[in-house]
N, C-alpha and C positions, 0 to 999 in steps of 0.2 A: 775110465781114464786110460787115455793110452802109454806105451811100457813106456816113451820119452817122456810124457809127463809127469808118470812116478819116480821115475830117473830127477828128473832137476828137482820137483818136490824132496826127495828126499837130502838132496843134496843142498838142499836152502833150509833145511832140518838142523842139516849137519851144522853149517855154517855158522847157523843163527846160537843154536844152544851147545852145541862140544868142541866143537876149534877153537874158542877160545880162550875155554879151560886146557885145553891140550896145549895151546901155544902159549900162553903161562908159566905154566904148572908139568910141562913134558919133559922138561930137560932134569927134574927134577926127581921125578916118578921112579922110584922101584919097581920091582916085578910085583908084588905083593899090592902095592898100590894102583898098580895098571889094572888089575884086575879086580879092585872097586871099582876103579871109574866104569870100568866094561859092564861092571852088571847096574852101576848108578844107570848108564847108558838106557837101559832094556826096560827100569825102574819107571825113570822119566816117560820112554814110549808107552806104559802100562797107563802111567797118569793119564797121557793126550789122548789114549784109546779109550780111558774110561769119560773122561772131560768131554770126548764130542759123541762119545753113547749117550752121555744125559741129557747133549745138548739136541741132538738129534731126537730122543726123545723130547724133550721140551717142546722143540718145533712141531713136530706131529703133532700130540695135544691140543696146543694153540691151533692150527690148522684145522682139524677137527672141529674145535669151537667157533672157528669164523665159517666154517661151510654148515654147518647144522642151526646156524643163526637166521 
């Protein structure tokens, strides 16, 4: 994937799941609280990282199984 592409992916990341808790919930936020949401932030990436490991694996498998058929 080239750098523009992970540039606007990442930016349609943002968009989609933390702007609009920020725009919310920002005006609102302490210092102490900002700094949940910053590691919720890292939390949630950890999920989608783990969510398309398995899903990636899953696909291989599958894959595997219709070529050895």
């Amino acid at each position: 994937m080239e750098e523009k592409e992970k540039e606007k992916a990442r930016e349609m990341f943002e968009e989609i799941f933390f702007k609009p808790i920020e725009k919310v919930l920002g005006p609102f936020l302490n210092e102490e609280a900002r700094r949940h949401f910053s590691q919720a932030r890292v939390e949630v990436l950890k999920a989608m990282r783990s969510f398309l490991d398995a899903e990636i694996e899953r696909v291989d498998k599958t894959e595997k199984k219709s070529s050895e058929s």
